[in-house]
C-alpha distance (Angstrom), angle and dihedral (degrees) to the residues before:
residue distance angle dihedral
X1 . . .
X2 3.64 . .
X3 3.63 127.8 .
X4 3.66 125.0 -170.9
X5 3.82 134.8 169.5
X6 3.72 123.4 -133.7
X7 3.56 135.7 -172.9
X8 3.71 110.3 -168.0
X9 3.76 138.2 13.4
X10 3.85 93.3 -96.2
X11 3.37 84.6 63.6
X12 3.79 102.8 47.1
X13 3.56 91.4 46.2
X14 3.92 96.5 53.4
X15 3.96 83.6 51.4
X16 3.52 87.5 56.2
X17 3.74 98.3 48.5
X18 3.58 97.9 40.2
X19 4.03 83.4 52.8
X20 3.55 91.5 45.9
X21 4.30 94.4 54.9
X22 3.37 91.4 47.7
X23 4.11 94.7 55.3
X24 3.53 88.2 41.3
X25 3.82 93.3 56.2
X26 3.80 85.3 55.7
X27 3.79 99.2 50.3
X28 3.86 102.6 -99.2
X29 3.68 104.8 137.3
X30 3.62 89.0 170.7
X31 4.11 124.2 125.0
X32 3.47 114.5 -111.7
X33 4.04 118.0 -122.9
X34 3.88 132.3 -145.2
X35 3.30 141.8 -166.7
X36 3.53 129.3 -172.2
X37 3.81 130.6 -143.2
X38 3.78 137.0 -172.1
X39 4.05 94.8 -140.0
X40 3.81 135.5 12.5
X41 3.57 103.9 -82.5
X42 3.95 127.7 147.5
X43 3.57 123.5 -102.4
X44 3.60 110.0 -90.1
X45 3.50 135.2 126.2
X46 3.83 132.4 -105.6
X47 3.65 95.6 -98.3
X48 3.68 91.8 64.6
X49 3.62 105.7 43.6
X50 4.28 81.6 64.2
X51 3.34 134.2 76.1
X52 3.45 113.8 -120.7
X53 4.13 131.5 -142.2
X54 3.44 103.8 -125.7
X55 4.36 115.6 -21.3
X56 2.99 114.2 -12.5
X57 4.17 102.6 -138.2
X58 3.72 78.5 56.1
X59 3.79 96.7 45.4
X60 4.14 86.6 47.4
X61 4.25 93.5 57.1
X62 3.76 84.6 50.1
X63 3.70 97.7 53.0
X64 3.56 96.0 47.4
X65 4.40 93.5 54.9
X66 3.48 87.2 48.2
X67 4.06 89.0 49.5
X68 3.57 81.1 50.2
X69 3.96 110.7 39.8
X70 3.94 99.7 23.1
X71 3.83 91.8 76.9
X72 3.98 124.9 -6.9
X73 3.50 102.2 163.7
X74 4.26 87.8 74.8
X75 3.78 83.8 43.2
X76 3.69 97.0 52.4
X77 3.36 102.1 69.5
X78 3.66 99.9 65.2
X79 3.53 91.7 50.3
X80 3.55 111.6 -138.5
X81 3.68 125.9 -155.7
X82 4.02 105.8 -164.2
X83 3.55 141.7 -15.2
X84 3.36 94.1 -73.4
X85 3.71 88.8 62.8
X86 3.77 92.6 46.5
X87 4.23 88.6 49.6
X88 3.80 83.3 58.6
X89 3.85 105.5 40.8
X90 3.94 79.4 46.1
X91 4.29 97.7 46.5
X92 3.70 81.8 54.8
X93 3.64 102.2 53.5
X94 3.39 89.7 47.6
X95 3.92 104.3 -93.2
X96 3.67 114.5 156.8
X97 3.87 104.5 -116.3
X98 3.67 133.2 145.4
X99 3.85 98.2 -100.7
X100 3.74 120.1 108.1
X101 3.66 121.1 -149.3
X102 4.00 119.4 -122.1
X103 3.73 127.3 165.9
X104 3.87 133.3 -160.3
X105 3.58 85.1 -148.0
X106 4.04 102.6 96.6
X107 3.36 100.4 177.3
X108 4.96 87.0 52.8
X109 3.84 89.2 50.8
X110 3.90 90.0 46.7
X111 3.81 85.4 57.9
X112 3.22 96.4 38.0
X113 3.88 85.6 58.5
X114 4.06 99.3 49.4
X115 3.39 94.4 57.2
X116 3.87 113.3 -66.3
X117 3.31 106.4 168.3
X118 3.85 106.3 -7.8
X119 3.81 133.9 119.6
X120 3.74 96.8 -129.1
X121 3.75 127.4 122.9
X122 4.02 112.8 -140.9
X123 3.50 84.6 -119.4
X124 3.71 93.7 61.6
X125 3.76 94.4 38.0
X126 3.77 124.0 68.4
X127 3.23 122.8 176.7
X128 4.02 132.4 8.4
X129 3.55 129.5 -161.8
X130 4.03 144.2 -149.5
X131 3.64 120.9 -164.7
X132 3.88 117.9 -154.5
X133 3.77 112.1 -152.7
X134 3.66 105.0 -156.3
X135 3.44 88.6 -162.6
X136 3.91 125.7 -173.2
X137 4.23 126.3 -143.4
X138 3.93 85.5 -104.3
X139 3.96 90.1 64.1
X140 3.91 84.8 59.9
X141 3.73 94.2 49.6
X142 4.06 93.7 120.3
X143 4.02 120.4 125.6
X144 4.14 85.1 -158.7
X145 4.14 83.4 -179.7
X146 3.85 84.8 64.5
X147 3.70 106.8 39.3
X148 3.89 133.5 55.7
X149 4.12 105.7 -131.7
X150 3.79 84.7 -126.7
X151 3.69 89.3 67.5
X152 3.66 109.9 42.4
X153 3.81 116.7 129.8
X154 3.67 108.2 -135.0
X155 3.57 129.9 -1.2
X156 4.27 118.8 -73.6
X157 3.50 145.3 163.0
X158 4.15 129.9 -102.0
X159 3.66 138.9 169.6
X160 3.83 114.1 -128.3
X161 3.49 136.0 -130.5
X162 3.78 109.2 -91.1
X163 3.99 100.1 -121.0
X164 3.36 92.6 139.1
X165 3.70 131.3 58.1
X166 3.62 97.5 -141.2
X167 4.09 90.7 56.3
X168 3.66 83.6 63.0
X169 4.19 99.1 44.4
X170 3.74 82.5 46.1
X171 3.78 96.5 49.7
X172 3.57 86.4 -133.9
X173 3.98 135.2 -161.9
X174 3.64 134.7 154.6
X175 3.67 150.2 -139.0
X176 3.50 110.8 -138.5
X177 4.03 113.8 -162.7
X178 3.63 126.0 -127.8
X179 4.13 117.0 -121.9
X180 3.95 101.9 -113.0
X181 4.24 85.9 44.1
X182 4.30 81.3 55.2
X183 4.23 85.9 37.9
X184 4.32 94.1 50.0
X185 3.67 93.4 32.2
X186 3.78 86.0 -119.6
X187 4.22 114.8 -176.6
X188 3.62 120.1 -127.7
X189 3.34 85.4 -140.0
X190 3.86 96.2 49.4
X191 3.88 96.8 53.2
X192 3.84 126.3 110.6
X193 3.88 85.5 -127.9
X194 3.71 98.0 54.8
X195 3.95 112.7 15.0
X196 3.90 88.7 85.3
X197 3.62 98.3 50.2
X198 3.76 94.5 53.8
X199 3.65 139.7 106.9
X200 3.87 125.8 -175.5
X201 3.84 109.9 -161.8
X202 3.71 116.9 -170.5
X203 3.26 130.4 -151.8
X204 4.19 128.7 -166.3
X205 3.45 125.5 -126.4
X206 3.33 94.2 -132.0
X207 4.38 83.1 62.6
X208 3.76 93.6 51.1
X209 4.39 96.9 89.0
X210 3.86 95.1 48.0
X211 4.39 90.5 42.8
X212 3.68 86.9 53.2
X213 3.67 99.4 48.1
X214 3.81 94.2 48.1
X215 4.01 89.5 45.5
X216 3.77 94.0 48.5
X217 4.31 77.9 56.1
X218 3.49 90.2 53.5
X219 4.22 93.2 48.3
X220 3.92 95.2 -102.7
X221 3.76 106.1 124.5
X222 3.76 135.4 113.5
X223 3.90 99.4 -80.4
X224 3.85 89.5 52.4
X225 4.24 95.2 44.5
X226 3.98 89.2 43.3
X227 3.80 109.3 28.5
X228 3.89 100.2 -171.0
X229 3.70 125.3 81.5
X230 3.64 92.9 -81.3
X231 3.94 88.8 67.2
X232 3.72 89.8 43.1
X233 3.78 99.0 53.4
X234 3.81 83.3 47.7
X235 3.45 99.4 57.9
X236 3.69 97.4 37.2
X237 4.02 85.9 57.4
X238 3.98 87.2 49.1
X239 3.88 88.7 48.8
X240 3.66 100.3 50.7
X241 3.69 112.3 22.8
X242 4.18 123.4 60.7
């Protein structure tokens, strides 16, 4: 696994495209995915950075009937068809499931990574990272229609549903994780299937001010990522206050 430090967006986006010829010279017509964090952490979903009351497959079955039962009528509205669809509505709302998020957006997980919608000062913060998944058409090899997410056997990609706008505005996609990688505590990035097909770009602190100017140039600020008011009261505190 490769990992690179940038300092603006010319430079992340000649990473990209220099990774990008070289998997197209080997075949892989695949889109690349991102995913943008505030710190260095591994990839692992919610679930697992918790500690659970009692086991934790158990404790995950539970939370998602009380997602489900507690309170349909704010549920309803978004119409979901399965449980996929209720993993998602519930990943978004912040629901601790084992789905990760990933985007094919670079430029939304870049801001997500310097500081989208944190509370961090620079100061406090140090170092922010975006993984590139180079991911390959056998990572997407998941018949969600046929399987229950509880039961998948090892750890794959899938494109949701769009029930809610901001999947869509954040071009999103996720990597759902298999039961024995939950069980062992198992990395994403760690695993024979995906180590090699990473790249960890790191970006300073001290970077973060000047990326987020030149994104909210290119259209990429908090408004456009989350387009309800809690985006726009975001951005408008970005715009106006230091």
């Amino acid at each position: 696994m490769d990992e690179i430090e940038i300092e603006t967006i010319e430079d992340y986006l000649k990473l990209i495209k220099q990774h990008k010829e070289q998997k197209l010279n080997e075949g892989n017509f695949m889109d690349f995915l991102f995913r943008g964090q505030v710190a260095d952490y591994p990839l692992i979903p919610k679930i697992c950075r918790l500690k659970a009351k009692g086991n934790l497959l158990d404790v995950e079955r539970l939370l998602l009937f009380e997602f489900k039962r507690t309170n349909p009528l704010l549920i309803k509205e978004h119409m979901p068809l399965d449980d996929w669809d209720y993993l998602t509505l519930g990943q978004h709302f912040g629901l601790p499931t084992r789905l990760l998020d990933w985007s094919n957006n670079a430029l939304a997980a870049l801001w997500f990574a310097t500081g989208g919608t944190n509370t961090f000062n620079d100061s406090e913060q140090k170092q922010a990272v975006v993984w590139i998944l180079m991911a390959s058409s056998e990572d997407f090899d998941l018949k969600i229609e046929a399987i229950h997410p509880f039961n998948v056997v090892e750890t794959k990609v899938f494109r949701p549903r769009i029930i809610k706008q901001r999947i869509n505005n954040q071009s999103g996609v996720f990597s759902v994780v298999s039961s024995k990688d939950i069980t062992e505590m198992n990395y994403m990035n760690e695993v024979d299937t995906f180590k090699d097909k990473l790249v960890k770009v790191k970006i300073s602190a001290s970077r973060f001010k000047n990326i987020r100017t030149d994104l909210n140039t290119l259209g990429v600020n908090a408004f456009s990522i989350f387009p309800e008011l809690e985006g726009l009261c975001t951005y408008l505190q970005w715009r106006y206050f230091e």
